[in-house]
N, C-alpha and C positions, 0 to 999 in steps of 0.2 A: 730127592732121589735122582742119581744123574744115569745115563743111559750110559751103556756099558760102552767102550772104546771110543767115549764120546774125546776130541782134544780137549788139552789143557787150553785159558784163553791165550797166553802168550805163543804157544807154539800155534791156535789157530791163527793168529795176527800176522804172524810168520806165514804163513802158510798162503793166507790173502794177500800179503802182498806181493809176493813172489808172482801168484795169480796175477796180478794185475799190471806187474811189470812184463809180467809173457804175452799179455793181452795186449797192452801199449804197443809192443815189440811188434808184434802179428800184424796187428792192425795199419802201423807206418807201413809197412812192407806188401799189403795186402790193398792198401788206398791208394796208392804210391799217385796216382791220376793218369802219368800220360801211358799211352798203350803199348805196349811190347812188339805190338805185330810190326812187320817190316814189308811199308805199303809199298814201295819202291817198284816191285814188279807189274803193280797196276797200270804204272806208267811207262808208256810207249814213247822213244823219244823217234823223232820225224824227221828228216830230211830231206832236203826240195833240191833239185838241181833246174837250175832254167837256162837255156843257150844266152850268151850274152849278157848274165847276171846273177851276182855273189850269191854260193850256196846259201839258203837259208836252213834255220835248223830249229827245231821249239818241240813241244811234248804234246800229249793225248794221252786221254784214259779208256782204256780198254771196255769197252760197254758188253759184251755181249760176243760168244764163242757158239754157232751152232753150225753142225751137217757141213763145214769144211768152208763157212764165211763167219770171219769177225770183224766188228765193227771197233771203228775208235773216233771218239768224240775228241777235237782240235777246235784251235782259234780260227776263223773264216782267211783271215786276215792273213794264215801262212800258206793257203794251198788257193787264191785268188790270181788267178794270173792277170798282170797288169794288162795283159794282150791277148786277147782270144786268139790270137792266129798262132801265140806260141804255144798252148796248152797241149796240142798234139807232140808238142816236143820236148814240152816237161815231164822231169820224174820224180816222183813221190816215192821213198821209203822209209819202211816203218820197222824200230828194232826193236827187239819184246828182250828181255834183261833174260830171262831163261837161256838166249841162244843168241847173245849178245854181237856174235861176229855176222850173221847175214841179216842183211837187208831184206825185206817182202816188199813187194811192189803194190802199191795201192792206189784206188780209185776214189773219186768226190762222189758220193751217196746223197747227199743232203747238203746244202748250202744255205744260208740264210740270205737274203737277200743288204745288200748295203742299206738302205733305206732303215730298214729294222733297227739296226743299233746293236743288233744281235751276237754280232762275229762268233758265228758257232757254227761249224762245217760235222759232216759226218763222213770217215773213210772205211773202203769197204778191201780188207784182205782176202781172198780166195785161195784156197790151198790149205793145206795144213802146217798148223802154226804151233807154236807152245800152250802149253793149256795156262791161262791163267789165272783166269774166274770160276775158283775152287777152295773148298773151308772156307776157313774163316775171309777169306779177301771177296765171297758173292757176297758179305754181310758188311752193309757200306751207308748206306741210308739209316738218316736220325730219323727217331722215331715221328711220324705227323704231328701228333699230337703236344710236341713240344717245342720250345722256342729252339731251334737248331745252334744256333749262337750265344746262347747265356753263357757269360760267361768262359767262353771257348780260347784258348789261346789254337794257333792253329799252325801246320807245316807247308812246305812245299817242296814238290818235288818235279825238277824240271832237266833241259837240258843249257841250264847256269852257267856260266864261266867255262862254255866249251867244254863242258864236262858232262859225260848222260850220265842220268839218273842220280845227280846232282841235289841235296836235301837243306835245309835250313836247321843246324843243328839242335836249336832251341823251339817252345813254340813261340809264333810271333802273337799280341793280340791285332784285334781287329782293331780300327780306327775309326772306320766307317763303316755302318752295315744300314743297306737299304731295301728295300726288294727288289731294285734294279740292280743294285752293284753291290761289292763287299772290296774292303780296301783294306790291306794289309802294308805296313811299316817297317823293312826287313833288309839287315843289311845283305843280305844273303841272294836279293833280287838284282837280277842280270837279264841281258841277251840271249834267249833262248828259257825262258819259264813262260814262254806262252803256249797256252791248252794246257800247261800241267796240271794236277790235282791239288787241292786244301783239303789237309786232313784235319781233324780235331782233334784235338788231345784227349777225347772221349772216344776215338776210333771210328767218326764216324767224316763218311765223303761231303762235304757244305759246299765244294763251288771249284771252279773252274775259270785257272789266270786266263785274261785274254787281251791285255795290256800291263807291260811292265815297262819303266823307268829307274832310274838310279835311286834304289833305297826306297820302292815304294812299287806295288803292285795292283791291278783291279781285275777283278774277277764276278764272272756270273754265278749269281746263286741257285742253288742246285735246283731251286723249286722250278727256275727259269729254263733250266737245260731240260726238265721234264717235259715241261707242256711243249718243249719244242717236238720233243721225239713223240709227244701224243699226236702233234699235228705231221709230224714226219709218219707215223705206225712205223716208228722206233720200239723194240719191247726191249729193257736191256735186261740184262740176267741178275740186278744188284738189288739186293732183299734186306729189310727192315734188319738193322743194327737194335737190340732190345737191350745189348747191355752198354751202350750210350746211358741211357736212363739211371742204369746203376752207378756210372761212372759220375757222372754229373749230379748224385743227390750225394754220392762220396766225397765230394769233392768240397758242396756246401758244409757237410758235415765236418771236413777236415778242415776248412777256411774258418768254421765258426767257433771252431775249438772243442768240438763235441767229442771226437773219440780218445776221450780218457774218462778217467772218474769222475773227477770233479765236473765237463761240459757235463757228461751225461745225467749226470743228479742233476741238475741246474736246465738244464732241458726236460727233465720229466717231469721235476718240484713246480715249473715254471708252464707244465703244458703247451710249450710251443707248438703252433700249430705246423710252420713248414718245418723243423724240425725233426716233429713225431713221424709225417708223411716221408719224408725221405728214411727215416730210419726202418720204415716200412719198406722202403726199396732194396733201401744196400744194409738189412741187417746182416746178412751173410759178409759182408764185409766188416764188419764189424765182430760179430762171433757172439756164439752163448755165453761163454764165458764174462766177458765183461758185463752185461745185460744182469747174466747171478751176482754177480759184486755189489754191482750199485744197486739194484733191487732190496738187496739185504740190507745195506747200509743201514742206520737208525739217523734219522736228520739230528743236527748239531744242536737244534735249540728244544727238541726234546727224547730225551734219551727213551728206548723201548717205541718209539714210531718209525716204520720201516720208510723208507724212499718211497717205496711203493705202495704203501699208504696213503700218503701222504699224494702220491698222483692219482691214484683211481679218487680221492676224494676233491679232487683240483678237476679232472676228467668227469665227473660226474656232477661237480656245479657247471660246470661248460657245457653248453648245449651244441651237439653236434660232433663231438667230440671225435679223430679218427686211432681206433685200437688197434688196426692193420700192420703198427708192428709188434703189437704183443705176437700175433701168427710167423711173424717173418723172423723174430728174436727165437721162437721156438724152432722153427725151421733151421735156423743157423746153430742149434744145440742147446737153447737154455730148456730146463727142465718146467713144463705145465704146473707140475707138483712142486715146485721150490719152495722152501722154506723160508720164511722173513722172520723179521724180530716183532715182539709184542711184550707190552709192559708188563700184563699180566701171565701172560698164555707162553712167557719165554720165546716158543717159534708156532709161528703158524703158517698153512698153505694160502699161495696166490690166491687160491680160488675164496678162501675163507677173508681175506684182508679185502677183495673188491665186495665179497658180500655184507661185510662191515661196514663200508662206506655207503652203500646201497647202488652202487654202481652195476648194474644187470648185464651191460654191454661189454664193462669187460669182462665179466663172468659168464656171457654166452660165449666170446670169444676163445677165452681159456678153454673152455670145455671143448669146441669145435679143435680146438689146438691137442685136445687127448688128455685134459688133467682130468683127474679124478672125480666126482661128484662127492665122495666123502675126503673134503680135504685134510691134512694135515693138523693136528693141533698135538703140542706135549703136554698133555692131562698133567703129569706130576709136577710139573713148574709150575704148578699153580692151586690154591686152597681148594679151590671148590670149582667145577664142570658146571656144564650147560648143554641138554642133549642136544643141543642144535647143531655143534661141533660135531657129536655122532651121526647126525643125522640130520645134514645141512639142509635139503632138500624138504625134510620134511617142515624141519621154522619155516621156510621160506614160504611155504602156501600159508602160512599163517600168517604174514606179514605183508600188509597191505600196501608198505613202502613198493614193492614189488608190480606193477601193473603188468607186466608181463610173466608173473611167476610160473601161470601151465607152460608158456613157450621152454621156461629153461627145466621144468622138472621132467619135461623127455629124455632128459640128456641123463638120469637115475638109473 
């Protein structure tokens, strides 16, 4: 007995892969990696005039906009006067890309001492200036908790070839990264990209040029610019970047060849562990959509075994297993209640395929996720029922596979 308006199997075949060509589509354009925003106005390019000797000229990044003084963080090394007796006679101006024709006159707030190694000065604007540090550009800081440079190609934005706010069209990678220093390789390094900013190609702030050469720059890392300003009671206005994290587990994902059909079955079949976690992260980049494809799938070496089968039973010999993106896959649109294939049962619910496998975790998690506690099963695809399918919740306390069975039968 076939359910009414159910498709023919050719025009469903049709139907799925059109799906899964719009999903591929989405997904390239949606991972794409490096960031759209346009950092350029965080950097302040700087100007030095000193009696007696050649303008100098190099970049800062705006830290901090409050009650009519803004601060900007530079190299030590451009606003250092060789002679204490000329400083009264030096001038420092600072141009913010907003209002790119006047100059603001600025003063040394914080210097680091030569000794240190430091070369990190702090300048302090007075008056009212352009606003910069607002949206998306206060969210600039990679997340703590993670390596700031895996993996990171990175930009820069300086005052380069006599040109402000001069950028590196490509991102460069790192060559060297230390906790003292970060060294980039970049034909796009000139005179005058010192103080500028490194952005990531995850969008987030990592370091600051403070020595550059022909075709090669060094810069402090941002963890070092910190602790100066704690020792300075510097507070700057620049707040945890959180879709860093997203970018960069997209990124793994799109390097490892996972956002299409084939990665994705072959990463669930296969329970990878970093993987699963990343797919936890950047399921939304990914979409519902693809997640219901290959879930459904039947694996190739036995027909009527779902994809997903075949992982909650891979997930459930693995001790420790992380489900966090079954929750993230539903959040991004797949359905709790989706249907898979079964040899007997024609289609059954998620929830009913991890309780086959005896997998409990991802069946608290589905539920937690909104599926249903009486999952899915097509009674008529099949001779003969089993009221457990009716009444899943109720086998379940019968079944002693279960140690945890009262925890999930609240969820009835």
């Amino acid at each position: 007995m076939k359910r009414l308006l159910e498709p023919s199997r050719p025009l469903r075949e049709i139907l799925v892969s059109f799906a899964i060509w719009l999903v591929a589509l989405t997904s390239v354009v949606a991972a794409g990696g490096a960031s759209p925003l346009d950092y350029r106005p965080l950097a302040a390019m700087i100007e030095i005039e000193t009696p007696g000797l050649q303008p100098a000229i190099g970049a800062g990044i705006v830290v901090s906009q409050r009650a009519g003084l803004t601060l900007v963080v530079t190299a030590a090394h451009l606003v250092q006067a060789p002679n204490p007796k000329i400083v009264a006679e030096r001038t420092i101006g600072v141009v913010f890309r907003a209002q790119n024709r006047q100059s603001y006159p600025a003063t040394v707030r914080h210097l680091s001492p030569r000794k240190t190694g430091l070369d990190l000065a702090v300048l302090a604007i007075e008056g009212d200036v352009p606003a910069v540090l607002s949206g998306p550009l206060l969210s600039l800081l990679p997340p703590p908790d993670i390596d700031a440079f895996e993996g990171h190609g990175v930009k820069l934005i300086g005052y380069m070839n006599q040109d402000r706010w001069d950028q590196s069209l490509e991102h460069e990678n790192l060559s060297e990264v230390t906790p003292e220093v970060l060294v980039v390789a970049s034909q796009y390094v000139s005179n005058g990209a010192s103080g500028g900013p490194l952005i990531s190609e995850h969008g987030a702030l990592v370091g600051m040029v403070h020595t550059e050469e022909q075709g090669r720059a060094r810069a402090l890392p941002i963890a070092r610019i910190l602790e100066a300003f704690a020792d300075w009671g510097v507070v700057p206005d620049w707040k945890v970047n959180e879709s860093v994290r997203v970018s960069r587990a997209a990124k793994r994902l799109r390097d490892r060849g996972v956002l299409n059909r084939t990665g994705l079955t072959d990463a669930l079949t296969q329970n990878d562990e970093q993987i699963l976690a990343d797919l936890g992260i950047a399921s939304n980049v990914i979409g519902g959509e693809l997640f219901a494809v290959v879930l459904q799938d039947e694996m190739a070496w036995k027909p009527g075994r779902s994809v997903a089968s075949e992982y909650f039973a891979k997930a459930q010999a693995a001790s420790g297993s992380d489900y966090s993106w079954i929750a993230g896959a539903v959040a991004a649109g797949l359905d709790p209640n989706q249907r898979v294939a079964h040899a007997y049962y024609d289609e059954e619910g998620l929830l009913l395929a991890a309780m086959r496998e005896g997998n409990s975790d991802a069946m608290r998690t589905l539920l937690e996720a909104g599926a249903s506690p009486h999952g899915y099963q097509h009674l008529f695809g099949t001779r003969y029922s089993e009221s457990r399918f009716l009444f899943p919740l109720f086998y379940l306390m019968r079944d002693e596979t279960f140690s945890d069975r009262e925890d999930l039968v609240r969820f009835s």
